[in-house]
C-alpha distance (Angstrom), angle and dihedral (degrees) to the residues before:
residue distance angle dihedral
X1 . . .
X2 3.88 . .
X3 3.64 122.7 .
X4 4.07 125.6 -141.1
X5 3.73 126.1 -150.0
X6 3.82 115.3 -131.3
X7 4.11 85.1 -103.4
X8 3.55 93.5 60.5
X9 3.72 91.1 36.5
X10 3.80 91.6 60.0
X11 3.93 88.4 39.5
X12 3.91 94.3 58.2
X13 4.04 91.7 43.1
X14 4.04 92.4 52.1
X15 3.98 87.8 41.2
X16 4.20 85.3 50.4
X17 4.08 88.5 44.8
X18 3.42 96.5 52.3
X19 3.96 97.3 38.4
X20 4.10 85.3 55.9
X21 3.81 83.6 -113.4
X22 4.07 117.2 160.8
X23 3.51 119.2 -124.5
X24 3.68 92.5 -127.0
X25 3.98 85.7 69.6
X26 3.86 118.4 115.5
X27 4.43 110.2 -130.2
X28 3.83 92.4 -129.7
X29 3.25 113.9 -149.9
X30 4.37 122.1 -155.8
X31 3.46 146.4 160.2
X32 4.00 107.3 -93.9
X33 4.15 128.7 -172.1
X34 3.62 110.9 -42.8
X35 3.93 108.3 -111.7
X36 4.45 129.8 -166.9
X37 3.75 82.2 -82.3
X38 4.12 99.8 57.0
X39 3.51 122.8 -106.1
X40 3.39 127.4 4.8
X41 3.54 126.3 -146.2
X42 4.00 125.1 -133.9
X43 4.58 118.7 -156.6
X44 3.40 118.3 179.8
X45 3.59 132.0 155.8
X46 3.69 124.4 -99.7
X47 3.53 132.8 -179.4
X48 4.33 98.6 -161.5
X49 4.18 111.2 32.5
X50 3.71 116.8 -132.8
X51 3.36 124.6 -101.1
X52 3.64 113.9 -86.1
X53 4.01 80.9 31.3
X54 4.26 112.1 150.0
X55 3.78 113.4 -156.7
X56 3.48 136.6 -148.8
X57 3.70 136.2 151.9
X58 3.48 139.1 -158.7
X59 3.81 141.9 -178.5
X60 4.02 81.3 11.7
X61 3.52 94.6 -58.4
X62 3.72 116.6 117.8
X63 3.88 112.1 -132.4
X64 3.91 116.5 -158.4
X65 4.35 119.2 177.8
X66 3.85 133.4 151.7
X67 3.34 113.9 -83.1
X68 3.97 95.7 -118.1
X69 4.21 80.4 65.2
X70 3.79 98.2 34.0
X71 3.74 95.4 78.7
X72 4.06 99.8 47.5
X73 3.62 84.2 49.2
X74 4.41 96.2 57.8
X75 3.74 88.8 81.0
X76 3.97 92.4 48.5
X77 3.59 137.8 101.6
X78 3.63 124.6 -158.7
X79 3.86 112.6 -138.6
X80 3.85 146.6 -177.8
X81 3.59 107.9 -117.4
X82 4.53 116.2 -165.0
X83 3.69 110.5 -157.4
X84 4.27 110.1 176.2
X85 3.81 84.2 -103.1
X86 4.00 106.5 36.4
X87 3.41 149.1 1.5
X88 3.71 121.7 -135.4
X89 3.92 145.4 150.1
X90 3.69 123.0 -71.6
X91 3.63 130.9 -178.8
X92 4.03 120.7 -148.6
X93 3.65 131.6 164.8
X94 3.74 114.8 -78.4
């Protein structure tokens, strides 16, 4: 399943701090309104997975999606990306 860099690692675990979030929670990880760009992506926190759920985890972080996602995402990393007026997530090829 996906990987996460350290950045995004540390991003996710503040984002889950601050949100009140335990850190038993899955980051799931589904497809979300398309937008001009493509796809979008929606990650939430969830304490049960769906059915039909996969899991992964990486950098500590367990990593649940449907399976219909789960396999575009094994050749994904999930980033920190630093524009001059945010930073965000970004996923790239690995």
């Amino acid at each position: 399943m996906l990987q996460i860099t350290h950045d995004a690692a540390e991003f996710i675990r503040t984002a889950r701090e601050q949100a009140g979030v335990s850190d038993q929670a899955f980051l799931r990880i589904d497809r979300g309104s398309e937008t001009s760009d493509g796809s979008a992506l929606r990650l939430g926190f969830v304490d049960v997975m769906a059915d039909g759920d996969e899991v992964g985890e990486s950098q500590g972080i367990a990593v649940c999606a449907p399976a219909r996602l789960a396999d575009a995402l094994d050749d994904k990393v999930l980033d920190v990306q630093q524009t001059s007026d945010r930073v965000g997530l970004v996923l790239r090829a690995a």
